[in-house]
Backbone as ProteinMPNN parsed JSONL, in Angstrom:
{"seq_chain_A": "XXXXXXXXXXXXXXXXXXXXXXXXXXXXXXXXXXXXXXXXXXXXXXXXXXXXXXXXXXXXXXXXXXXXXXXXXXXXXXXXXXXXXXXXXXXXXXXXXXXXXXXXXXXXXXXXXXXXXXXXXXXXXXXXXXXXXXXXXXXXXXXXXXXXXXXXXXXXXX", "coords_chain_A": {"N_chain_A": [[0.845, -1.185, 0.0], [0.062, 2.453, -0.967], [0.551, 5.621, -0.103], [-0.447, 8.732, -1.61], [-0.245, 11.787, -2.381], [-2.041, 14.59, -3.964], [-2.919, 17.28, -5.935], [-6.025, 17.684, -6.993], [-7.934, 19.045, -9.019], [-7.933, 21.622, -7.841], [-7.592, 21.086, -5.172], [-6.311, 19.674, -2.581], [-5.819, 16.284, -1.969], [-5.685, 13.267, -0.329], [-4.695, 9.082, -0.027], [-4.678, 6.019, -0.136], [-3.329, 3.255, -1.746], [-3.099, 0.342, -3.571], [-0.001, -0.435, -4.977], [-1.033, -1.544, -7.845], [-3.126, -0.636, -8.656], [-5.252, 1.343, -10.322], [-5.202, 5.394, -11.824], [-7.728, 5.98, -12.645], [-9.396, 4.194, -11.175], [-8.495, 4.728, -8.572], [-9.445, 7.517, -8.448], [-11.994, 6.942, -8.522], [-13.215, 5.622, -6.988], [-11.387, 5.65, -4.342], [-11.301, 8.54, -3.937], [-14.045, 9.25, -4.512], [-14.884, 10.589, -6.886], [-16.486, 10.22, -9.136], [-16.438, 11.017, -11.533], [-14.683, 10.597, -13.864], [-14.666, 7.952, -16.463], [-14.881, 4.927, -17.161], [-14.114, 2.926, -19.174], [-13.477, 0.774, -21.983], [-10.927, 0.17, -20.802], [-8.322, -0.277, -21.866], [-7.21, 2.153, -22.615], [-7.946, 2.672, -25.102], [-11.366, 3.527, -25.786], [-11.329, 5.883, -24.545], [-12.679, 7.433, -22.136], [-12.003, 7.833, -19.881], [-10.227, 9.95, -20.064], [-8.14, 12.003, -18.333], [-6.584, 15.311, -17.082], [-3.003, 15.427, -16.333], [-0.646, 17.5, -14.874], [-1.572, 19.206, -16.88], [-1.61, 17.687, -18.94], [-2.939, 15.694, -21.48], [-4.019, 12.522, -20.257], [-4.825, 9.102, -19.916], [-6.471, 7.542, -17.726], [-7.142, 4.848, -17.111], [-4.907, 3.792, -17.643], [-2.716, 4.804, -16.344], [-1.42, 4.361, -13.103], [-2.394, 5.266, -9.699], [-0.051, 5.156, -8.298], [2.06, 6.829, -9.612], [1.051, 9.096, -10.106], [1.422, 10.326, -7.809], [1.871, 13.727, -6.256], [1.165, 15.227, -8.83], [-0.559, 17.394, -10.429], [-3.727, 17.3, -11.312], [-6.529, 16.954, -13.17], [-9.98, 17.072, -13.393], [-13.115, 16.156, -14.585], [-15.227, 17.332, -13.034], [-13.883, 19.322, -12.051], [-14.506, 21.283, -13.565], [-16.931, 22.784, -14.424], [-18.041, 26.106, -12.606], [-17.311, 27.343, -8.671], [-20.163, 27.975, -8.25], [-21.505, 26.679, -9.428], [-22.049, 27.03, -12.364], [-21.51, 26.476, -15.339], [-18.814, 25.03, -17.334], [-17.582, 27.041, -20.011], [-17.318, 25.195, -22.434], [-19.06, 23.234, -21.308], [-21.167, 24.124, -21.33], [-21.369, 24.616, -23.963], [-21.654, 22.325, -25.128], [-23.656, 21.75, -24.28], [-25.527, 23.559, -25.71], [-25.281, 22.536, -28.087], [-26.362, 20.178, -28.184], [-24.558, 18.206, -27.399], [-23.801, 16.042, -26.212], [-25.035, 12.772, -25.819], [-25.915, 10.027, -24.674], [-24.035, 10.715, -22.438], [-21.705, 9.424, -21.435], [-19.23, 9.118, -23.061], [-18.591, 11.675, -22.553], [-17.021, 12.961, -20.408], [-14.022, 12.286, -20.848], [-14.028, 13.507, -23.593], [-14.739, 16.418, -22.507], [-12.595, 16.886, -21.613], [-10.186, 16.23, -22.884], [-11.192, 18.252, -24.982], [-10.327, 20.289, -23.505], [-7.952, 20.549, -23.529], [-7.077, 20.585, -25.857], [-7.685, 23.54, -26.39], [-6.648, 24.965, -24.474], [-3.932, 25.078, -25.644], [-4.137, 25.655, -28.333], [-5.197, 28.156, -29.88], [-7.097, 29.483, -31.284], [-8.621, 26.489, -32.801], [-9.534, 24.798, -36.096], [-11.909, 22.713, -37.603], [-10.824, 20.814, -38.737], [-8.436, 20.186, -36.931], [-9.983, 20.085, -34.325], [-11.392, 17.906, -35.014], [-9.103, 15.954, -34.953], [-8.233, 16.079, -32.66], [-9.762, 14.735, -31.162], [-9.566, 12.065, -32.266], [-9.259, 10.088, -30.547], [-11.184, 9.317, -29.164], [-13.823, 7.347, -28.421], [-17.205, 7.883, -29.06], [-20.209, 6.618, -29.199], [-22.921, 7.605, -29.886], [-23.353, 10.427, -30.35], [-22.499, 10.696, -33.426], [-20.52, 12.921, -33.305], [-20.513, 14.658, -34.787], [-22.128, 17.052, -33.349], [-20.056, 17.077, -31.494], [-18.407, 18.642, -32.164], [-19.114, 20.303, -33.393], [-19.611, 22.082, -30.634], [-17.522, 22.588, -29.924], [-16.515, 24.2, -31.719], [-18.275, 26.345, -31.2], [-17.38, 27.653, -28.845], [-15.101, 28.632, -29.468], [-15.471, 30.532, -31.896], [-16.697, 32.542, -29.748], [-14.168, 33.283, -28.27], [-13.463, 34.376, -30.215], [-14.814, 36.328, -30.707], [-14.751, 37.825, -28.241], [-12.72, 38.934, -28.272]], "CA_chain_A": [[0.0, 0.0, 0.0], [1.048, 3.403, -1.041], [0.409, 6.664, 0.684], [-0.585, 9.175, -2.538], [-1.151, 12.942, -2.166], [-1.873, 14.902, -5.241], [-3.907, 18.188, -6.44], [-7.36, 17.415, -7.75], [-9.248, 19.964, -9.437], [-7.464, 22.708, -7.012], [-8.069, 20.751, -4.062], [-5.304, 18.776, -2.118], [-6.274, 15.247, -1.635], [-4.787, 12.133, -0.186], [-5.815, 8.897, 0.484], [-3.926, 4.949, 0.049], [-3.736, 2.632, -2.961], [-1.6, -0.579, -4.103], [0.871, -0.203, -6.486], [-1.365, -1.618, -9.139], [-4.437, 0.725, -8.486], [-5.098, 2.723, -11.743], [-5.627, 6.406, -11.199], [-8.893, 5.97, -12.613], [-9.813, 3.438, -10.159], [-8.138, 5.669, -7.18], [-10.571, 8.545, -8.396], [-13.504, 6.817, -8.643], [-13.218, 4.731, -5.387], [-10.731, 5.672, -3.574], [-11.865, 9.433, -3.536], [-15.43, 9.289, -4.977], [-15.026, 11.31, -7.88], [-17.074, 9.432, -10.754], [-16.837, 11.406, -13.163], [-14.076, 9.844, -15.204], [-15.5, 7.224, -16.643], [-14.035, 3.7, -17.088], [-15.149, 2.393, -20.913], [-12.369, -0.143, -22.405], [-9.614, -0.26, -19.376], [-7.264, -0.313, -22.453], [-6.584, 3.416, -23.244], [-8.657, 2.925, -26.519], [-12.066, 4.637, -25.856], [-10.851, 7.772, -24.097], [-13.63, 7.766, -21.845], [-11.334, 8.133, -18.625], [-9.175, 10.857, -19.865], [-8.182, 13.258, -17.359], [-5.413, 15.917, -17.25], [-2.133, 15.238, -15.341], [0.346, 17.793, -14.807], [-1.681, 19.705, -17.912], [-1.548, 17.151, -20.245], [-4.469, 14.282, -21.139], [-3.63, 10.826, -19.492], [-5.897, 7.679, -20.131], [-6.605, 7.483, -16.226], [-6.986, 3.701, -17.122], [-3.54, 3.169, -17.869], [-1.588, 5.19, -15.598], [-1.27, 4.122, -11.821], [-2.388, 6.066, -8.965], [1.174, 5.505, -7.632], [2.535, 7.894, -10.989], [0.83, 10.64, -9.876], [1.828, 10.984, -6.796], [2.241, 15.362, -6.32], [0.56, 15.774, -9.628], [-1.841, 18.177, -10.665], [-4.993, 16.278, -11.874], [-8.124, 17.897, -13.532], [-10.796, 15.939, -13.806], [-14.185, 16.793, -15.328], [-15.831, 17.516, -11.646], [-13.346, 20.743, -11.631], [-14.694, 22.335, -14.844], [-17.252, 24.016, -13.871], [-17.141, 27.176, -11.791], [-17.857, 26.856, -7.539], [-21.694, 28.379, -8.184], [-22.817, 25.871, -10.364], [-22.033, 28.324, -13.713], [-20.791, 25.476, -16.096], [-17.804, 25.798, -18.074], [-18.129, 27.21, -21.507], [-17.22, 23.974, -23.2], [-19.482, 22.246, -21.274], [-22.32, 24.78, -22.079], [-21.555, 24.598, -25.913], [-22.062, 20.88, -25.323], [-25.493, 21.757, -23.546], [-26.292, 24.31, -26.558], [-25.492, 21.822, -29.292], [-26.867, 18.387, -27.88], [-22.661, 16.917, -28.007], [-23.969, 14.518, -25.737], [-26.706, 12.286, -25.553], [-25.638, 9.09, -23.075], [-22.933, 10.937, -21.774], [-20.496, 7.997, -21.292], [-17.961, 9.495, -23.603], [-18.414, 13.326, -22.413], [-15.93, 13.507, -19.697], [-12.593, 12.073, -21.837], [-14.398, 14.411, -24.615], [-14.546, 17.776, -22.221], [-11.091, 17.076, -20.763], [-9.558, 16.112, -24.485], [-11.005, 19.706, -25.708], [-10.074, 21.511, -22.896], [-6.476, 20.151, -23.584], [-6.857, 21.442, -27.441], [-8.13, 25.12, -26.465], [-5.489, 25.573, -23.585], [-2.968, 24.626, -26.6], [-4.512, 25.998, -29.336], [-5.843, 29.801, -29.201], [-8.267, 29.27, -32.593], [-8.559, 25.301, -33.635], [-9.843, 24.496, -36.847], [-12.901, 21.851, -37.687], [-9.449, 19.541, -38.765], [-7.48, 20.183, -35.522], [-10.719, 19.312, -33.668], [-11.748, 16.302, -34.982], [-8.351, 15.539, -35.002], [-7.901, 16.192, -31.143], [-11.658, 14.261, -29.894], [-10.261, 10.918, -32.739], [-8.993, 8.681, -29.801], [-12.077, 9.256, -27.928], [-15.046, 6.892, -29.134], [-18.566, 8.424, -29.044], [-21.171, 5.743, -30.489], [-24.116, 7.931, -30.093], [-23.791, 11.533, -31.209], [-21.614, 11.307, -34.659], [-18.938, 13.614, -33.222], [-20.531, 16.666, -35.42], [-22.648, 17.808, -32.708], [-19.656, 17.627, -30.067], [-17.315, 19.649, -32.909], [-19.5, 22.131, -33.123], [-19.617, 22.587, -29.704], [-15.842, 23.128, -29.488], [-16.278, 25.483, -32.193], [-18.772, 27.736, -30.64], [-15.933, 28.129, -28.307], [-13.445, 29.123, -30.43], [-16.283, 31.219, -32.14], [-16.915, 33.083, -28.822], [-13.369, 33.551, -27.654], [-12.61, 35.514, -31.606], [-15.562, 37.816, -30.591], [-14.691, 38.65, -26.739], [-11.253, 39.8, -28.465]], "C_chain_A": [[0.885, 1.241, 0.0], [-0.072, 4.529, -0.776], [0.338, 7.647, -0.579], [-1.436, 10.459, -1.95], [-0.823, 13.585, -3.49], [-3.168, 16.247, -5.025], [-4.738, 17.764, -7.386], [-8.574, 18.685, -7.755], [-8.757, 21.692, -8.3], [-7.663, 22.606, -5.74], [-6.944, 19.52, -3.724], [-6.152, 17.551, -1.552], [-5.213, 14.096, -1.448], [-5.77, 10.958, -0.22], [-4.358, 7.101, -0.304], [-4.083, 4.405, -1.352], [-2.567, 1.45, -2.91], [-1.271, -0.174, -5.228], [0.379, -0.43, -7.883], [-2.96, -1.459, -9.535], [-4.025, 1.819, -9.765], [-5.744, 4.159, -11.435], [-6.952, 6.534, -11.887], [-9.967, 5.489, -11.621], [-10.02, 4.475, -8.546], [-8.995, 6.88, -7.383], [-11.651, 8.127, -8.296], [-13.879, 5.995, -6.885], [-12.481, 4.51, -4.41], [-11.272, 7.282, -2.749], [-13.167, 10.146, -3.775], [-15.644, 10.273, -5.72], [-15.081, 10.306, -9.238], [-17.286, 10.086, -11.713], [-16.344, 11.384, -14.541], [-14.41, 8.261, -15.183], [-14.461, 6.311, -17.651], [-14.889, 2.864, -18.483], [-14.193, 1.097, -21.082], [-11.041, -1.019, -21.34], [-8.593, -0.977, -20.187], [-6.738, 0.897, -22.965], [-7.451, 3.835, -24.819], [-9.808, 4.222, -26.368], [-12.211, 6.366, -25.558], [-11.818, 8.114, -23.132], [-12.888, 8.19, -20.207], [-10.294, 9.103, -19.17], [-9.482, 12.313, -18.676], [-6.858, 14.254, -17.619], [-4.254, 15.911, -16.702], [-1.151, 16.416, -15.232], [-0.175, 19.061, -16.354], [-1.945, 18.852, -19.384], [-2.072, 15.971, -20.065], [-3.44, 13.023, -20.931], [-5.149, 10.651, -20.029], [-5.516, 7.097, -18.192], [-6.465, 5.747, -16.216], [-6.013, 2.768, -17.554], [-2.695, 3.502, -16.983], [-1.987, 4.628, -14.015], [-1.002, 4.705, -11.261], [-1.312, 6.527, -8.363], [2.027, 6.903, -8.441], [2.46, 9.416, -10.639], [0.632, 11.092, -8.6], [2.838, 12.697, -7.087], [1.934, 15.719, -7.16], [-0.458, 16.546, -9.816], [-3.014, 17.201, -11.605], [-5.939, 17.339, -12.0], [-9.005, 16.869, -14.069], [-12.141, 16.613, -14.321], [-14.925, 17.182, -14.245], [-15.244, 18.984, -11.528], [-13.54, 21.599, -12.817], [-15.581, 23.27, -14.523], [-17.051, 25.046, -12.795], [-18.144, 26.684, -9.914], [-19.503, 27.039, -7.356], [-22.132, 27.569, -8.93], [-22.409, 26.204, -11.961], [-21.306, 26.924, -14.509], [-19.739, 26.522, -17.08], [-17.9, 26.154, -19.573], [-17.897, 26.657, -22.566], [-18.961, 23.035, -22.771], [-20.874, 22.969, -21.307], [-22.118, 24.732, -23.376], [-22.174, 23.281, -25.878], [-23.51, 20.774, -25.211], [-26.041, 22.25, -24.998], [-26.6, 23.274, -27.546], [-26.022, 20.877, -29.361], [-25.554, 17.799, -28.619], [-22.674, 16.221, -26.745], [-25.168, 13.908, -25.912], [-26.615, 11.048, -24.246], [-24.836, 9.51, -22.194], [-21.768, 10.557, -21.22], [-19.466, 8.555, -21.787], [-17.791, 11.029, -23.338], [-17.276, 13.689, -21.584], [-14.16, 12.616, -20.199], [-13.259, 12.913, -22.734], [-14.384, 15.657, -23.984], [-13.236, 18.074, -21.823], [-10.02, 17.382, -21.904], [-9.192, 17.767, -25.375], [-10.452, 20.531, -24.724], [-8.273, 21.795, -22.961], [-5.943, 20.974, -24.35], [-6.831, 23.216, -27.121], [-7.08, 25.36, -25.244], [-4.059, 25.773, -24.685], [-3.458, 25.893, -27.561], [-5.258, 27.428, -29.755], [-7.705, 29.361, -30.391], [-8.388, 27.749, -33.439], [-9.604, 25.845, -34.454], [-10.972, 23.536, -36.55], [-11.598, 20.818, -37.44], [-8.86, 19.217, -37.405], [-8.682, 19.905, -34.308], [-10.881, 18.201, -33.738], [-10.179, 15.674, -34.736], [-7.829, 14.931, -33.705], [-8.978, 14.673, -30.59], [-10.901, 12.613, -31.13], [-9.68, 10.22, -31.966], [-9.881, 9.017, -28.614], [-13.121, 8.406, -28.777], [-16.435, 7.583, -28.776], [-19.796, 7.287, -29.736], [-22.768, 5.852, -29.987], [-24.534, 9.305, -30.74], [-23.023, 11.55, -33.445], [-20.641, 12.411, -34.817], [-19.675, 15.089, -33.818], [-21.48, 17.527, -34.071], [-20.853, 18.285, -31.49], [-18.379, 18.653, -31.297], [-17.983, 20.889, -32.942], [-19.829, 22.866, -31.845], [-18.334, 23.301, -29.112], [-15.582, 24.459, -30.36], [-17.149, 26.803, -32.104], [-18.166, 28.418, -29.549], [-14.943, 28.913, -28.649], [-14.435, 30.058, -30.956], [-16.307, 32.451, -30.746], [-15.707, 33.754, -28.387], [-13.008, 34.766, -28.891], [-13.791, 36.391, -30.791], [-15.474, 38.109, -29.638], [-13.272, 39.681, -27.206], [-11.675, 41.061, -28.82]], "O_chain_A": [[1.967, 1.35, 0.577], [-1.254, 4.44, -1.106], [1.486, 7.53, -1.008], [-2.534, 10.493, -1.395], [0.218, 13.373, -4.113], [-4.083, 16.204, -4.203], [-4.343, 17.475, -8.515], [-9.499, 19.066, -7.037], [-9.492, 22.679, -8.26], [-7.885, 23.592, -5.038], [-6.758, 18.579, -4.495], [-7.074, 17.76, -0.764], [-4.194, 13.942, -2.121], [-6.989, 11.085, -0.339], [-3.302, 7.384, -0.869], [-4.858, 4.965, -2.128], [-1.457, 1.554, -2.387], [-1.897, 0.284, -6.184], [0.881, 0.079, -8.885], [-3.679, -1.979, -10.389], [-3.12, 2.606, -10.039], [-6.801, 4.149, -10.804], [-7.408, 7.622, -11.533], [-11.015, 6.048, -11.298], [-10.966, 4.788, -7.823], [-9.343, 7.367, -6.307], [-12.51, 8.933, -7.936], [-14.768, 6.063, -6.036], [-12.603, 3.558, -3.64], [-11.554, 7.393, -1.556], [-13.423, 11.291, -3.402], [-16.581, 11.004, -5.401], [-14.227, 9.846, -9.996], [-18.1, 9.9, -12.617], [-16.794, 11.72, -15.636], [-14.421, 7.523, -14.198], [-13.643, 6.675, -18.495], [-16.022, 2.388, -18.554], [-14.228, 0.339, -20.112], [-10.552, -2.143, -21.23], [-7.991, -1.957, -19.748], [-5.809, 0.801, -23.767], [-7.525, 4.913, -25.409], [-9.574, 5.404, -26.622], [-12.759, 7.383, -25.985], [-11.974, 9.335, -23.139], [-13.531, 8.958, -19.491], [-9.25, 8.991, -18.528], [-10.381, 13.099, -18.376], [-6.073, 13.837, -18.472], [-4.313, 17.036, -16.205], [-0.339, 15.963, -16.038], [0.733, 19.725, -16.855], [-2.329, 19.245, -20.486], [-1.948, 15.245, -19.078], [-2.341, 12.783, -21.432], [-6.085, 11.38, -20.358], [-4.568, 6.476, -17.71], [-5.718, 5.274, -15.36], [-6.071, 1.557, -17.772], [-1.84, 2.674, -16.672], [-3.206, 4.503, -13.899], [0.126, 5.189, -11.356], [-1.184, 7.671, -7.926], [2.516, 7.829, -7.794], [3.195, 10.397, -10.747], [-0.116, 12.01, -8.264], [3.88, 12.893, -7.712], [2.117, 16.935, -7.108], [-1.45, 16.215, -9.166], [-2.713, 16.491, -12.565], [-6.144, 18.303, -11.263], [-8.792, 16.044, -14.957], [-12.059, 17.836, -14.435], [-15.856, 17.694, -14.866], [-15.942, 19.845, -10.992], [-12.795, 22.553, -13.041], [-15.253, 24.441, -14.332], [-16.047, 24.976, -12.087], [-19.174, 26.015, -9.831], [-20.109, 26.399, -6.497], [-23.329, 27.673, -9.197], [-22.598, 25.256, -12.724], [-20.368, 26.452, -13.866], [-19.693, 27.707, -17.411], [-18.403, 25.291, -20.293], [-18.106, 27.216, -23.642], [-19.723, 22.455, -23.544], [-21.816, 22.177, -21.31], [-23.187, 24.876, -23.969], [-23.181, 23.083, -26.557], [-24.313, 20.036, -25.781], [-26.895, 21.551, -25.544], [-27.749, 23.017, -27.905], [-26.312, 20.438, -30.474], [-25.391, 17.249, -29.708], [-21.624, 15.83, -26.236], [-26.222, 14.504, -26.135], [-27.136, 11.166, -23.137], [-24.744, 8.889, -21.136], [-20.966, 11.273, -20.622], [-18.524, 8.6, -20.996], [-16.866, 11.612, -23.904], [-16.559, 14.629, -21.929], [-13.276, 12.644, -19.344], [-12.405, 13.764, -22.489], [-13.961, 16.468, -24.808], [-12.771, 19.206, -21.694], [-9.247, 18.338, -21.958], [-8.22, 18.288, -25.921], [-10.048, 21.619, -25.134], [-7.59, 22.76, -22.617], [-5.01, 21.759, -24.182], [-6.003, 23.975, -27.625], [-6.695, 26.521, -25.382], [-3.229, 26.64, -24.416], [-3.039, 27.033, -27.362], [-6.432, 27.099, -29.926], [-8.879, 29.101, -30.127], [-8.261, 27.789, -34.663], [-10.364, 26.769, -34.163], [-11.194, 23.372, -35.35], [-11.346, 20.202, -36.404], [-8.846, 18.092, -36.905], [-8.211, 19.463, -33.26], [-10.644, 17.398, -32.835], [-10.274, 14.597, -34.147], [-7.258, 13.854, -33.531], [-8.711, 13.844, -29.72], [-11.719, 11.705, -30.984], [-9.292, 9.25, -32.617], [-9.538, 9.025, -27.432], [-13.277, 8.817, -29.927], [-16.366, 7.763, -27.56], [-20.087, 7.404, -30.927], [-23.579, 4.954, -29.761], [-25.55, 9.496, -31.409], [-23.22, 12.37, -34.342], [-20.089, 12.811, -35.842], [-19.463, 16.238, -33.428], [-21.339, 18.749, -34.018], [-20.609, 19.358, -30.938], [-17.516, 19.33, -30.738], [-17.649, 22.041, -32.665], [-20.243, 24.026, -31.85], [-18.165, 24.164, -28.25], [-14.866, 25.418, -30.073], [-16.946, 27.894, -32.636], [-18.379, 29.607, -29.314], [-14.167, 29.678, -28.076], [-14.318, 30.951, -30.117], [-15.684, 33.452, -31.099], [-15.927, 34.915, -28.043], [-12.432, 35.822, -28.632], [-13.287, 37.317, -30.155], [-16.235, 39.07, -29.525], [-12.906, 40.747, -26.71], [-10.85, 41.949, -29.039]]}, "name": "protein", "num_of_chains": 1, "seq": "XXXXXXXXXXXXXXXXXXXXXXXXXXXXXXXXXXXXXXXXXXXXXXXXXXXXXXXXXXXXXXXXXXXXXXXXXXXXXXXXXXXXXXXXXXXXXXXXXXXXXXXXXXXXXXXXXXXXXXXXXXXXXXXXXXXXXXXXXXXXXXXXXXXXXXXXXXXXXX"}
């Protein structure tokens, strides 16, 4: 058993694990944050991506031990402390870029990866970003155009 403290979502958390505890696992049941979501538990669907250190992990590959002192963002810390969702995950609301929601949180974490990166993506450099996430209910165009009423929004606050 290993002793694991780490920043989650801007919130210091600890809490035990064995060595071959996946930090998906250790979020969902170690510190009861379900909201990355466990699809394949091979890295394929993308449905557990979270952010480590800034940059997307497949929560179902890496081991809680890894990220010991890491920064973690998980889809629970997107919106704001009042409730106010984040303005990804309102485009998602506007456009219907979910419908089961299974693949939304590796899909809000994925884009939020792209638009921290990326000031103005493209349609290309979207789909490009969201294709190791599976979706097999919207067809992806609703959740692209949700990323690009984003990118839409951010050219007109300039």
């Amino acid at each position: 058993m290993h002793e694991i403290e780490l920043l989650i979502n801007n919130r210091p958390y600890r809490g035990i694990a064995e060595a071959r505890t996946t930090l998906a696992d250790f979020l969902r049941h170690t510190l009861a944050l379900t909201g990355t979501h466990v699809g394949c538990e091979h890295g394929v669907c993308g449905a557990c991506t979270v952010l480590v250190d800034g940059v997307s992990a497949r929560a179902c590959l890496m081991l809680a031990v890894q990220a010991e002192g890491a920064i973690v963002e998980t889809v629970e810390g997107l919106a704001a402390a009042d409730g106010t969702l984040h303005p990804l995950q309102q485009a998602f609301r506007d456009t219907h870029g979910l419908q089961c929601g299974f693949c939304t949180p590796g899909m809000l974490m994925t884009l939020v990866e792209l638009l921290k990166e990326t000031d103005a993506p493209g349609e290309s450099e979207i789909r490009d970003a969201i294709s190791g996430n599976i979706c097999r209910c919207t067809g992806y165009q609703s959740i692209v155009d949700a990323a690009l009423r984003v990118v839409a929004a951010r050219e007109t606050a300039r």
